[in-house]
PQR file of N, CA, C, O and H, with PARSE charges and radii, in Angstrom:
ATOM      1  N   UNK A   1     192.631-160.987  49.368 -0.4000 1.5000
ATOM      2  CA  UNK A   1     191.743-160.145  48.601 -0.0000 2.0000
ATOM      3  C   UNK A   1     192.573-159.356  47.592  0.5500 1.7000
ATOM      4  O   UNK A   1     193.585-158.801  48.021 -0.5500 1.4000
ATOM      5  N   UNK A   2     192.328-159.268  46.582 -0.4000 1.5000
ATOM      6  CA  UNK A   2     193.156-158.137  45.330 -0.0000 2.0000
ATOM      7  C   UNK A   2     191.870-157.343  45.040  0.5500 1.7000
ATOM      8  O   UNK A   2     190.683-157.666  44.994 -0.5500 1.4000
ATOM      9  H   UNK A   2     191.506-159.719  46.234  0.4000 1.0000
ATOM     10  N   UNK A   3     192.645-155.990  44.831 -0.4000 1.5000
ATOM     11  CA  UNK A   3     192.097-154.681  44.771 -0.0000 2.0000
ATOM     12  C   UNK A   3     192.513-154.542  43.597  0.5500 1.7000
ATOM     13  O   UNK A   3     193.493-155.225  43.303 -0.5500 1.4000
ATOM     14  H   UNK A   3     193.610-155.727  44.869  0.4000 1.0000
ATOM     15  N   UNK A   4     191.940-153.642  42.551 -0.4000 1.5000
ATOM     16  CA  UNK A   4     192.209-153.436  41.483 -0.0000 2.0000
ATOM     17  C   UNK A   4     191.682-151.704  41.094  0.5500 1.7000
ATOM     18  O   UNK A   4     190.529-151.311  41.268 -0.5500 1.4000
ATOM     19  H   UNK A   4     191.143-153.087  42.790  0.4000 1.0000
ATOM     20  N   UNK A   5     192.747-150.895  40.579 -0.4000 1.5000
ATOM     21  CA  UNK A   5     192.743-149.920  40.119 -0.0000 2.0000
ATOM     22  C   UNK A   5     192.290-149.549  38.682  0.5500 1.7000
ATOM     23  O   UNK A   5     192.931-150.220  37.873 -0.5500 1.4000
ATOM     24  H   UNK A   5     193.684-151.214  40.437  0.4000 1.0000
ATOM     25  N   UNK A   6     191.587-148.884  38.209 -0.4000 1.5000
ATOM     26  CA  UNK A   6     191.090-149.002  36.397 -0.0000 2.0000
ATOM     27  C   UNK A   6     192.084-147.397  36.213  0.5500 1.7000
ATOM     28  O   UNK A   6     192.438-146.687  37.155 -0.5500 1.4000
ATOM     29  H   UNK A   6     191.066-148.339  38.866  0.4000 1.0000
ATOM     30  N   UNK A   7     192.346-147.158  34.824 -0.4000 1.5000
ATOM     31  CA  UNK A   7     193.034-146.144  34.341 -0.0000 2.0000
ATOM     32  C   UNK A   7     192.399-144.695  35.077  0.5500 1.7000
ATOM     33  O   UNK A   7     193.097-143.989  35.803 -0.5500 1.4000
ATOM     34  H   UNK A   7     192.058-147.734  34.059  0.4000 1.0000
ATOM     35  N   UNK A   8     191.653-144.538  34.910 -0.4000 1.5000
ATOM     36  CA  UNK A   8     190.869-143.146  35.848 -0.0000 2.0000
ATOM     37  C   UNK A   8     190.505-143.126  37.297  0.5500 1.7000
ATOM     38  O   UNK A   8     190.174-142.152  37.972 -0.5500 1.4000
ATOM     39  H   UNK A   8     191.085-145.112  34.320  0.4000 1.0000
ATOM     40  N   UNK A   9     190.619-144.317  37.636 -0.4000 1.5000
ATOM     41  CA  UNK A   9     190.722-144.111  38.908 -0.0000 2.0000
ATOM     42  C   UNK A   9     192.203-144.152  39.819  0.5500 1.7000
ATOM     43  O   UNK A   9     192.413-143.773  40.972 -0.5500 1.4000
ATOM     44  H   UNK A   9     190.888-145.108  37.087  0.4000 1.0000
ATOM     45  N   UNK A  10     193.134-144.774  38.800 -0.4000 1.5000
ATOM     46  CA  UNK A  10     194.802-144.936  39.036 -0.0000 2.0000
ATOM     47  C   UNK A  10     195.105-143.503  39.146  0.5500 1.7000
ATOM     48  O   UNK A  10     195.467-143.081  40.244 -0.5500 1.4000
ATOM     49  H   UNK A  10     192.964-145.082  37.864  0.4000 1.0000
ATOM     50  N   UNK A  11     194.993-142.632  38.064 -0.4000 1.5000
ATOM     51  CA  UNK A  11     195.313-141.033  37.533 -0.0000 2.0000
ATOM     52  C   UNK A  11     194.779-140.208  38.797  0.5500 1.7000
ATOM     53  O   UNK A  11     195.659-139.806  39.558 -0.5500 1.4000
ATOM     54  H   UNK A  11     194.699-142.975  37.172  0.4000 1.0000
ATOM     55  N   UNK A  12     193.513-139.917  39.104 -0.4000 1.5000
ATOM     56  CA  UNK A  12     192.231-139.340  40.279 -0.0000 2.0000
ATOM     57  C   UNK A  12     193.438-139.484  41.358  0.5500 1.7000
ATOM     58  O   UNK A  12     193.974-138.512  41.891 -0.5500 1.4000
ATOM     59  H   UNK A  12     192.798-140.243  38.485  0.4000 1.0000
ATOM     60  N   UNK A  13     193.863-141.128  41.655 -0.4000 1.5000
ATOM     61  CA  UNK A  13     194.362-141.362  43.140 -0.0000 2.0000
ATOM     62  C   UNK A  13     195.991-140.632  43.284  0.5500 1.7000
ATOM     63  O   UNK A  13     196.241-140.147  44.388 -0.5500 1.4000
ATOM     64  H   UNK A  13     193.428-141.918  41.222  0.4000 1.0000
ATOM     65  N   UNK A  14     196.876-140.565  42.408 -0.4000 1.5000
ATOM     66  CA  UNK A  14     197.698-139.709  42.011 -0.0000 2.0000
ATOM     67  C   UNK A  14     197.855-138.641  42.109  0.5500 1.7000
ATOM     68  O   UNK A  14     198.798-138.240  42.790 -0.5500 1.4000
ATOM     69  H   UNK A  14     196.673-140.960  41.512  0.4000 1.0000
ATOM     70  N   UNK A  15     196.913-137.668  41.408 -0.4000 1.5000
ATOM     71  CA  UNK A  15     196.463-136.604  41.876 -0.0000 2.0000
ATOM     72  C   UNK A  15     196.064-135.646  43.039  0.5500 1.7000
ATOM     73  O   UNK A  15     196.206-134.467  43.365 -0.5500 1.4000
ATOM     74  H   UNK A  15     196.147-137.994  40.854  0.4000 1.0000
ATOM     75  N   UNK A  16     195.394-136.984  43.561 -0.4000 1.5000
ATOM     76  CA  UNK A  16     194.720-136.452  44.825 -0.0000 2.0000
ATOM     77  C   UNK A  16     196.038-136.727  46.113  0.5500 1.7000
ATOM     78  O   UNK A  16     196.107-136.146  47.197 -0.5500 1.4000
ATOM     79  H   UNK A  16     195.279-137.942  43.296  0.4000 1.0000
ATOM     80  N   UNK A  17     196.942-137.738  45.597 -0.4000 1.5000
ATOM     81  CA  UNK A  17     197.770-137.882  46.962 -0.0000 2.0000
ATOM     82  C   UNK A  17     197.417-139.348  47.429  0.5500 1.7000
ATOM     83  O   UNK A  17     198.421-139.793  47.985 -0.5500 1.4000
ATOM     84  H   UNK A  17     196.885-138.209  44.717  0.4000 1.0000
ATOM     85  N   UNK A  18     196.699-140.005  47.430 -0.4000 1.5000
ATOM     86  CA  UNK A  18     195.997-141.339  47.768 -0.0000 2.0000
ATOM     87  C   UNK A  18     197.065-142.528  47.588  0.5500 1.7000
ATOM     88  O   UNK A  18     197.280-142.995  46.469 -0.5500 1.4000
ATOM     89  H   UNK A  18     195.884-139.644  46.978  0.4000 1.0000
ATOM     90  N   UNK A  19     197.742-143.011  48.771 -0.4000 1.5000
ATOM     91  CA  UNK A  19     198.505-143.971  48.217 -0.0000 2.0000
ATOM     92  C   UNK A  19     198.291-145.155  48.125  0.5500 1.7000
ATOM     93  O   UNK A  19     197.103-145.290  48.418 -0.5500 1.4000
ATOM     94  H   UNK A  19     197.567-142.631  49.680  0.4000 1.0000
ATOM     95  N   UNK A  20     198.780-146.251  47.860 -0.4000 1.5000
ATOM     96  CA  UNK A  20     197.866-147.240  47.891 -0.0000 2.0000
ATOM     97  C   UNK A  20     197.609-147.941  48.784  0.5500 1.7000
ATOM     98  O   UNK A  20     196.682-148.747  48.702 -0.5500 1.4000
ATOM     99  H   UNK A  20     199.745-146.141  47.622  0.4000 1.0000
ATOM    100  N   UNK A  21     198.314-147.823  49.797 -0.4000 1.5000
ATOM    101  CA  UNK A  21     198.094-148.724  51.163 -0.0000 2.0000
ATOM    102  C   UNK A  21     197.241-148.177  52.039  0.5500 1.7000
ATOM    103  O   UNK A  21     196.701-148.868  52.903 -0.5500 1.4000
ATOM    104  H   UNK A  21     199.066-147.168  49.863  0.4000 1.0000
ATOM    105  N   UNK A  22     196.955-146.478  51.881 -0.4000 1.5000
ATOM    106  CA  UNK A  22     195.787-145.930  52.764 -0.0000 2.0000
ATOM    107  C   UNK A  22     194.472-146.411  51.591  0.5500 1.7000
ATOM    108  O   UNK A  22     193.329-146.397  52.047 -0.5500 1.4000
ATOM    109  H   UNK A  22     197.393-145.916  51.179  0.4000 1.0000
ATOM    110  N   UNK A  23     194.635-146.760  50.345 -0.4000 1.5000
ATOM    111  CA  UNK A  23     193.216-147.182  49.209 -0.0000 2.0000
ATOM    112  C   UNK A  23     192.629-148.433  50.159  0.5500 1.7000
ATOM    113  O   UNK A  23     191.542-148.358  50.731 -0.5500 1.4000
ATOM    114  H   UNK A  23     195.564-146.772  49.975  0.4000 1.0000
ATOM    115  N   UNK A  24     193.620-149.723  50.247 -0.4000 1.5000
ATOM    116  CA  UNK A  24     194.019-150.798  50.337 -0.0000 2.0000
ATOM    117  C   UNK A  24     192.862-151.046  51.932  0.5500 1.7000
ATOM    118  O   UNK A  24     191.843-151.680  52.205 -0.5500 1.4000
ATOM    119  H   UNK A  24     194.504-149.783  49.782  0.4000 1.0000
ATOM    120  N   UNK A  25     193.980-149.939  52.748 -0.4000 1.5000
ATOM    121  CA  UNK A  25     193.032-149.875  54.159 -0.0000 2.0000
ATOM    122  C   UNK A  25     191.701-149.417  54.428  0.5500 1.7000
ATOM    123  O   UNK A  25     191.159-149.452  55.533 -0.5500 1.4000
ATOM    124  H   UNK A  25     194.807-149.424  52.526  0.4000 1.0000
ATOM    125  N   UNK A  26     191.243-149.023  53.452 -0.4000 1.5000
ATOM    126  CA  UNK A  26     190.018-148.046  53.402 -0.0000 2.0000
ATOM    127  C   UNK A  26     189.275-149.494  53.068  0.5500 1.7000
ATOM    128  O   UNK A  26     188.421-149.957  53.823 -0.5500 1.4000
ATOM    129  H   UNK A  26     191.683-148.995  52.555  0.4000 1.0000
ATOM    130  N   UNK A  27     189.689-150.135  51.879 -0.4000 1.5000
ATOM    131  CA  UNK A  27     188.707-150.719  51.304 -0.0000 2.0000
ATOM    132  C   UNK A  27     188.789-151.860  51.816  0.5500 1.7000
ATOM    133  O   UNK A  27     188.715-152.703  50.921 -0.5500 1.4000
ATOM    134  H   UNK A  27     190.383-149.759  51.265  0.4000 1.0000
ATOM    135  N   UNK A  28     188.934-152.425  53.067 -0.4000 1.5000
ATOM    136  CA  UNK A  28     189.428-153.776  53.628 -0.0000 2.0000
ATOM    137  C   UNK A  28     188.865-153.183  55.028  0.5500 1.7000
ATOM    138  O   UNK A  28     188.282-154.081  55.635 -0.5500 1.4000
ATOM    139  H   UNK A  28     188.993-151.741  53.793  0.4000 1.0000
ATOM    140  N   UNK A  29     188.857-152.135  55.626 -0.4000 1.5000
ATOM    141  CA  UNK A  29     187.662-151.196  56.624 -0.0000 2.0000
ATOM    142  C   UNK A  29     186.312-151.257  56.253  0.5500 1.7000
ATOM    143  O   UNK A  29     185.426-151.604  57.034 -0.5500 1.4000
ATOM    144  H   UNK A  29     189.330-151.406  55.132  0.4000 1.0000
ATOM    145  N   UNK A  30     186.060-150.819  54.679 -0.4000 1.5000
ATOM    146  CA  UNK A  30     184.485-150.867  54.039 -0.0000 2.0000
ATOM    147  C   UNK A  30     184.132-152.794  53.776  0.5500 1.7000
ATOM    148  O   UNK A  30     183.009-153.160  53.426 -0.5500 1.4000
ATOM    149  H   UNK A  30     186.779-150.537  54.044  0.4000 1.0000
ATOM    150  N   UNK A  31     185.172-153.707  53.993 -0.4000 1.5000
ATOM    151  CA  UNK A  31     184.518-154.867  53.805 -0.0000 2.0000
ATOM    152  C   UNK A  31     184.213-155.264  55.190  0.5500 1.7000
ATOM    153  O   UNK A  31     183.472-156.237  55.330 -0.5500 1.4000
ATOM    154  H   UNK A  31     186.083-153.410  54.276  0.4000 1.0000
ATOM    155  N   UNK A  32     184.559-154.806  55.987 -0.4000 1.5000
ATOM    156  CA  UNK A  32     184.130-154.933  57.371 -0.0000 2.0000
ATOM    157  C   UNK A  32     182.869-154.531  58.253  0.5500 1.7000
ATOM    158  O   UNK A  32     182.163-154.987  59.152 -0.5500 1.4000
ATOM    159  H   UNK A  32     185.161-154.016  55.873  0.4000 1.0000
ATOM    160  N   UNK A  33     183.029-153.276  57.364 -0.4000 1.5000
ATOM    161  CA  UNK A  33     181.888-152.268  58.057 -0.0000 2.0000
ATOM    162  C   UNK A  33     182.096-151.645  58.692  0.5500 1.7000
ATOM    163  O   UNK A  33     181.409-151.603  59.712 -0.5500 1.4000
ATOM    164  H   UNK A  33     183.603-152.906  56.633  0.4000 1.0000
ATOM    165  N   UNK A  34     183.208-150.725  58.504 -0.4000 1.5000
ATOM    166  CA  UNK A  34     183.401-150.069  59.538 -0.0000 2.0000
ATOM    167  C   UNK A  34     183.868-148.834  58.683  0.5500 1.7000
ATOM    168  O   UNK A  34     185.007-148.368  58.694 -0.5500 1.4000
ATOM    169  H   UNK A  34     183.766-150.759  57.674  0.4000 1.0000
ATOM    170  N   UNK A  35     182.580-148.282  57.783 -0.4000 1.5000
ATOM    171  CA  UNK A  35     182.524-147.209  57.592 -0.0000 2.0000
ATOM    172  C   UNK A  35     181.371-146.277  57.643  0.5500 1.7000
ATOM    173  O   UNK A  35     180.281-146.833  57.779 -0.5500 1.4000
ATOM    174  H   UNK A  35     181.654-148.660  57.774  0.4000 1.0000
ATOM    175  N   UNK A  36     181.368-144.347  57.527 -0.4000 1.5000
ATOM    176  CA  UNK A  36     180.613-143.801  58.150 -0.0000 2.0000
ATOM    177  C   UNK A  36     180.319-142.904  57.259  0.5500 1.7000
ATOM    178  O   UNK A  36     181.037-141.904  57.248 -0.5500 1.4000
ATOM    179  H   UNK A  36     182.253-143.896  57.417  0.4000 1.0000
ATOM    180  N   UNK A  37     179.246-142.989  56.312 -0.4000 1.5000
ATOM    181  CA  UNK A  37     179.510-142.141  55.504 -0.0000 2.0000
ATOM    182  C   UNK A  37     178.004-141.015  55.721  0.5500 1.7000
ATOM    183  O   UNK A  37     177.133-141.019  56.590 -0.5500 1.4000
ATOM    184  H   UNK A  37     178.662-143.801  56.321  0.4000 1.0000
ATOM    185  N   UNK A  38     178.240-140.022  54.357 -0.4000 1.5000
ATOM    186  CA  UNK A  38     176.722-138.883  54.638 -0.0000 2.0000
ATOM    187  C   UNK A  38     176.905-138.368  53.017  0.5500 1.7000
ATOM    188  O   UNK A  38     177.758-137.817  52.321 -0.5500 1.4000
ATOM    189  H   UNK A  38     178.948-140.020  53.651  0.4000 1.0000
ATOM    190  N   UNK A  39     175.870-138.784  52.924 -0.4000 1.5000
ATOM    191  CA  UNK A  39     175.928-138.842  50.980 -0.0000 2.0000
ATOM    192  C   UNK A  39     175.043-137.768  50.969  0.5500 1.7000
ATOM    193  O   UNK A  39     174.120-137.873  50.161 -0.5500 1.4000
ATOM    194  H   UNK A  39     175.177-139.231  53.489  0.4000 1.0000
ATOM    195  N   UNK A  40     175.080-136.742  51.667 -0.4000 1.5000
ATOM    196  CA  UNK A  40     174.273-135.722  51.761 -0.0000 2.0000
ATOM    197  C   UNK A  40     172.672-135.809  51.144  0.5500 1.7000
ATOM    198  O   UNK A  40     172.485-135.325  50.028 -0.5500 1.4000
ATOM    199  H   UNK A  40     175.830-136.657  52.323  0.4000 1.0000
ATOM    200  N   UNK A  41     172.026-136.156  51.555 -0.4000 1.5000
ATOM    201  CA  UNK A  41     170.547-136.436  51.252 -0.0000 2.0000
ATOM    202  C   UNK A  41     170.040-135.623  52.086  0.5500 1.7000
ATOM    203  O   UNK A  41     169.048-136.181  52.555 -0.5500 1.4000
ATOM    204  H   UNK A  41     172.178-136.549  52.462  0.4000 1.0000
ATOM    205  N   UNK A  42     170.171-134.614  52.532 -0.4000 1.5000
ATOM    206  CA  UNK A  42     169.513-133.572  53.049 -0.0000 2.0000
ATOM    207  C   UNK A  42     168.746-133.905  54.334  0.5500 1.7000
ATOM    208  O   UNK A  42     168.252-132.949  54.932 -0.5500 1.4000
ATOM    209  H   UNK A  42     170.977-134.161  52.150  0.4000 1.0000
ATOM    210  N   UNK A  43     168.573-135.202  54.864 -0.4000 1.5000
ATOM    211  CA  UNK A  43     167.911-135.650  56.005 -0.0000 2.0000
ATOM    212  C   UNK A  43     168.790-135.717  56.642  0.5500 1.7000
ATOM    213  O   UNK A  43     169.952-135.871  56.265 -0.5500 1.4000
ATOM    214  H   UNK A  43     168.975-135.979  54.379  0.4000 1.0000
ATOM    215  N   UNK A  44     168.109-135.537  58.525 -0.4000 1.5000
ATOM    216  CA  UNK A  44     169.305-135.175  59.511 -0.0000 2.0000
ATOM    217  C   UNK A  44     169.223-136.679  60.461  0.5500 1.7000
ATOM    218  O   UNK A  44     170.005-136.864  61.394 -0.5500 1.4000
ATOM    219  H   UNK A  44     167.165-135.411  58.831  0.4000 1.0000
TER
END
């Protein structure tokens, strides 16, 4: 699988500390499904 970074999101991950192998693992976790998210929609 190749992951690909665009200019503003390269800069953001920099910033924030984000390296690329925790990006890498995140997004190879989310092709799995094995993530948990709460996009805050106000329902409990």
């Amino acid at each position: 699988m190749q992951i690909f970074k665009n200019k503003w999101f390269s800069k953001f991950a920099r910033e924030e500390g984000i390296l690329d192998k925790e990006l890498c693992e995140a997004v190879r976790d989310a092709n799995r499904g094995l993530i948990d998210a709460d996009y805050g929609g106000g329902s409990a």
